[in-house]
C-alpha positions as CSV (number, residue, x, y, z in Angstrom):
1,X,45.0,16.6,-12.5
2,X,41.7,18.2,-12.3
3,X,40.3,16.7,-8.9
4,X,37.4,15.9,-10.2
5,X,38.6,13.5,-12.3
6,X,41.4,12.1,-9.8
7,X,39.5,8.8,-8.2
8,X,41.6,8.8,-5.1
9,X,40.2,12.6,-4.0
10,X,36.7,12.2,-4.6
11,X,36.3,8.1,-5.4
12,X,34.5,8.6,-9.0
13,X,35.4,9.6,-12.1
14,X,32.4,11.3,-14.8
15,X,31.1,9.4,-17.7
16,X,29.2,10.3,-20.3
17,X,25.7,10.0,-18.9
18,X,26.6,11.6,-15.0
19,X,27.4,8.0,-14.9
20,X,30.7,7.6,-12.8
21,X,33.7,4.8,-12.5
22,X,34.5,4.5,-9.1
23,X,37.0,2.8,-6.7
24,X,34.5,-0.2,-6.3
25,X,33.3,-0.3,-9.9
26,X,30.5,1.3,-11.8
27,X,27.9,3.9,-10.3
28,X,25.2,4.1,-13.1
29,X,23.0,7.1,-13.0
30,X,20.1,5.8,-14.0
31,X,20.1,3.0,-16.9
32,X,22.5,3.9,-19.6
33,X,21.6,4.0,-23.2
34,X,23.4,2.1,-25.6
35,X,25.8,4.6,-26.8
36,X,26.6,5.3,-23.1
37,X,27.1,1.9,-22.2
38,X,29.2,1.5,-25.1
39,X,31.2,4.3,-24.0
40,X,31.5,2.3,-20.1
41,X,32.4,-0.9,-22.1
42,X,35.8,1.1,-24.6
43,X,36.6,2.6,-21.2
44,X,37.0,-0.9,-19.6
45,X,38.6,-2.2,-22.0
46,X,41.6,0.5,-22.3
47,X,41.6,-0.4,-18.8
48,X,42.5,-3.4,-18.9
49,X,44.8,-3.3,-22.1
50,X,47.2,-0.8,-20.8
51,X,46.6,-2.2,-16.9
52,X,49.7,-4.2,-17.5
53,X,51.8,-1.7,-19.1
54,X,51.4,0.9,-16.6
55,X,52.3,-1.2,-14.1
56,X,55.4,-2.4,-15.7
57,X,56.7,1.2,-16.5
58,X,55.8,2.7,-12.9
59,X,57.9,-0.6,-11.5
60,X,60.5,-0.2,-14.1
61,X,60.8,3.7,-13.0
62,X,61.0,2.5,-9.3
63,X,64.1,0.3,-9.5
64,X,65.6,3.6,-11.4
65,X,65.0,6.2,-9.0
66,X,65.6,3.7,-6.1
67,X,69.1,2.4,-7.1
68,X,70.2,6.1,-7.8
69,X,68.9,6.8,-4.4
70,X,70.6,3.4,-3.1
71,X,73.3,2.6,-5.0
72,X,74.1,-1.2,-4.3
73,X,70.5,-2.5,-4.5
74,X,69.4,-5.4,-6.6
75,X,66.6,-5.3,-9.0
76,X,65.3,-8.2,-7.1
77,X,65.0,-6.7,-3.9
78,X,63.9,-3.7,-5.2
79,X,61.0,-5.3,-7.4
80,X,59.9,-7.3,-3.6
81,X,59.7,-3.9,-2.0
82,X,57.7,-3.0,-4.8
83,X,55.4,-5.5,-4.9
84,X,54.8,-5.9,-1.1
85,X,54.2,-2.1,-0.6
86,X,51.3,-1.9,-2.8
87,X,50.0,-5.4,-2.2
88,X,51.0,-7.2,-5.8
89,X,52.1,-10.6,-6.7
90,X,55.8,-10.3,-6.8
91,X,56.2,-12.8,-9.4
92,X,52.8,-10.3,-11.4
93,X,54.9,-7.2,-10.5
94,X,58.6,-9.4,-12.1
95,X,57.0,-10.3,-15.2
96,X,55.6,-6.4,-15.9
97,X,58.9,-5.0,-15.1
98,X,60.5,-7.3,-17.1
99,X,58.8,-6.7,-20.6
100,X,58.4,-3.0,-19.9
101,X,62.4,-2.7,-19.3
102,X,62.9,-5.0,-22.9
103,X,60.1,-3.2,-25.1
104,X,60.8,0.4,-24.4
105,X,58.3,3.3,-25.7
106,X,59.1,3.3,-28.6
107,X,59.4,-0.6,-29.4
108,X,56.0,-1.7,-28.0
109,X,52.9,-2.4,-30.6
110,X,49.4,-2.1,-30.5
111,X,48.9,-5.5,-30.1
112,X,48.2,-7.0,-26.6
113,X,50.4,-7.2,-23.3
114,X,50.6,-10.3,-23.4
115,X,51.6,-10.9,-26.9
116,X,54.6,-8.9,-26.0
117,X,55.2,-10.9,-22.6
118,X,55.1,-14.2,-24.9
119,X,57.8,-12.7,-27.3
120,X,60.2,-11.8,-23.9
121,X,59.6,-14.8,-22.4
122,X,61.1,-17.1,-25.8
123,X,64.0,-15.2,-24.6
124,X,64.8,-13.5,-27.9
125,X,66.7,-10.4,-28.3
126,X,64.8,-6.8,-29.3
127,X,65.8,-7.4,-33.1
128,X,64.2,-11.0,-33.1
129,X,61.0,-9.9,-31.0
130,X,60.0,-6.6,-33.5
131,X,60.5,-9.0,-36.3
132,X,57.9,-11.3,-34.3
133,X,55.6,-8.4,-33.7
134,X,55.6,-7.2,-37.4
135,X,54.3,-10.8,-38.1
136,X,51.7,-10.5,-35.2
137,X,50.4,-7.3,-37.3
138,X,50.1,-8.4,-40.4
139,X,48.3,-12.3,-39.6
140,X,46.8,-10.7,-37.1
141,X,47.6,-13.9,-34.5
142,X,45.8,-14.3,-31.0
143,X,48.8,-15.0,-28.7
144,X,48.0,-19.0,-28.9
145,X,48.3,-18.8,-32.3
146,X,51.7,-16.6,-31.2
147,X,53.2,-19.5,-29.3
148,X,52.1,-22.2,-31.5
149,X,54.6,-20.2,-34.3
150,X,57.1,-19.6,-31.8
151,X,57.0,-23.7,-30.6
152,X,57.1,-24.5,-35.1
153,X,59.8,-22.3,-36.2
154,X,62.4,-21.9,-33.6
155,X,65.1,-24.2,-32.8
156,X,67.2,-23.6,-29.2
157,X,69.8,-21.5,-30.3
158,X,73.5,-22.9,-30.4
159,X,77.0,-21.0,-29.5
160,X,78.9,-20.5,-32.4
161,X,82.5,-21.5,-32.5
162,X,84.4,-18.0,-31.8
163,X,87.2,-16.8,-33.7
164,X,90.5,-18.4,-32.6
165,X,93.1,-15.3,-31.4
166,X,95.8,-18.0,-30.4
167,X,95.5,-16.8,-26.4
168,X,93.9,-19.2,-24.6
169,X,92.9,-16.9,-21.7
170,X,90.9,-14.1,-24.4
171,X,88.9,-17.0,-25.9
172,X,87.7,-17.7,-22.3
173,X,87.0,-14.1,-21.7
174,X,85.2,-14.4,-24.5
175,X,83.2,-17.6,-23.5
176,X,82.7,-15.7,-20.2
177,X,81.3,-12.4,-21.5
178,X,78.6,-13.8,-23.7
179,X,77.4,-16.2,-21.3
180,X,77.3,-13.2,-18.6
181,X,75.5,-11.1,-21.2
182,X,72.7,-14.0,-21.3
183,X,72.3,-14.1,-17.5
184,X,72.0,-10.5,-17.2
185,X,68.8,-9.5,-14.8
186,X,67.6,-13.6,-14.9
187,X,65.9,-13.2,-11.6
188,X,63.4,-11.3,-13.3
189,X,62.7,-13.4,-16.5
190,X,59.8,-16.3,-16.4
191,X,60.5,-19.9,-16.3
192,X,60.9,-20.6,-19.9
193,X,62.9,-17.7,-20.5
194,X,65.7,-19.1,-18.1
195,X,65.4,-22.6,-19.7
196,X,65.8,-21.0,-23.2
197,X,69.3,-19.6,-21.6
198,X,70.2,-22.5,-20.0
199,X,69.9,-24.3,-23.4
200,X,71.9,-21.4,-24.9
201,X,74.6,-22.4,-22.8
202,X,75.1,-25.6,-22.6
203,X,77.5,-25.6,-26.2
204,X,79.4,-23.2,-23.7
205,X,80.0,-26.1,-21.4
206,X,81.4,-28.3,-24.1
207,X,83.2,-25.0,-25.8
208,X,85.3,-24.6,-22.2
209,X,85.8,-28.4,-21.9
210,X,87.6,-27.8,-25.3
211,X,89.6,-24.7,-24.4
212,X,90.9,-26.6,-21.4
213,X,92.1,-29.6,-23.2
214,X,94.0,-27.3,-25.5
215,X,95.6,-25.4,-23.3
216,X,97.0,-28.3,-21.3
217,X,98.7,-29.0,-24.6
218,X,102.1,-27.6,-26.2
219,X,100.3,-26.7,-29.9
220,X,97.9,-23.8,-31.0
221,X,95.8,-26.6,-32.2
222,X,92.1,-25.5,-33.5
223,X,89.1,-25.9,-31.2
224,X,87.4,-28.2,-33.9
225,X,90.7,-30.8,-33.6
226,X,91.2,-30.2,-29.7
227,X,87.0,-31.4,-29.8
């Protein structure tokens, strides 16, 4: 980077105008006309738009580099050390991780951040949230108009009855594996995310309860009779 344009060498970067964005803000040169100060207001704005982002990605490429340096650590305790060494919310520097690592590059939209952190924290999958995006484009929804369609049109999500192999310990393998595939990184999801999951599994409770009551029986009865 040229180092006159890398704020933490020399504390300013140049705007049109000799104007300069600074560590503490805005050093105007004078007043600023109004295509300069138009100029000042864009800039702010791609600020803060891709604010969120950045952080996310430079947190999701921590965790990387750290656990192939550490093997053994946990995204959780990585994310603290994280957040603590560069004086950010853990819960802030959680959340950014957490939609960065589920909308990669190449999935993310040019609607908002936030948009995007709405859509990860319904706890859908990437196939369910780019559908929800493509519907973001073309209504062009504000994210409270976003949840409001999330809150109308989905229902929590039910565990289908799995196909019936006659071995009683595959079809709990089988109970085991999705339900493992659902907690997968949950320290790092908000609130309603976790209570989406936790409504996901709670036909897993009942599906168990039924695998046990066949299996303490003679017959290769079906789930739906042992229920």
């Amino acid at each position: 980077m040229n180092p006159v344009m890398d704020p933490l060498k020399t504390g300013a970067i140049s705007m049109p105008g000799a104007h300069q964005l600074t560590l503490t803000g805005i050093r105007w040169a004078g007043q600023p006309t109004d295509k300069e100060f138009a100029a000042a207001d864009r800039l702010a704005q791609t600020i803060d738009r891709i604010y969120a982002w950045v952080d996310g990605d430079l947190s999701a490429e921590y965790v990387r580099r750290e656990q192939y340096k550490r093997p053994g650590m946990t995204v959780q305790t990585l994310l603290h050390e994280y957040a603590l060494a560069r004086t950010k919310q853990v819960d802030a520097v959680k959340h950014r991780y957490g939609v960065s690592n589920f909308f990669k590059h190449e999935h993310r939209s040019s609607i908002s951040w936030s948009h995007h952190f709405v859509l990860w924290g319904a706890g859908l999958d990437l196939r369910q949230a780019l559908a929800w995006i493509k519907k973001c484009e073309q209504h062009n929804w504000r994210v409270e108009e976003l949840r409001a369609q999330l809150k109308r049109e989905l229902r929590p999500a039910t565990l289908p009855e799995p196909e019936i192999h006659g071995l009683f310990p595959v079809e709990l393998q089988e109970a085991v594996d999705w339900v493992s595939g659902r907690l997968d990184e949950v320290d790092t999801m908000p609130i309603a995310a976790v209570q989406a999951i936790l409504r996901d599994a709670h036909p897993l409770v009942e599906f168990v309860d039924r695998l046990r009551a066949r299996a303490a029986t003679p017959t290769k009865e079906s789930i739906q009779s042992a229920a």
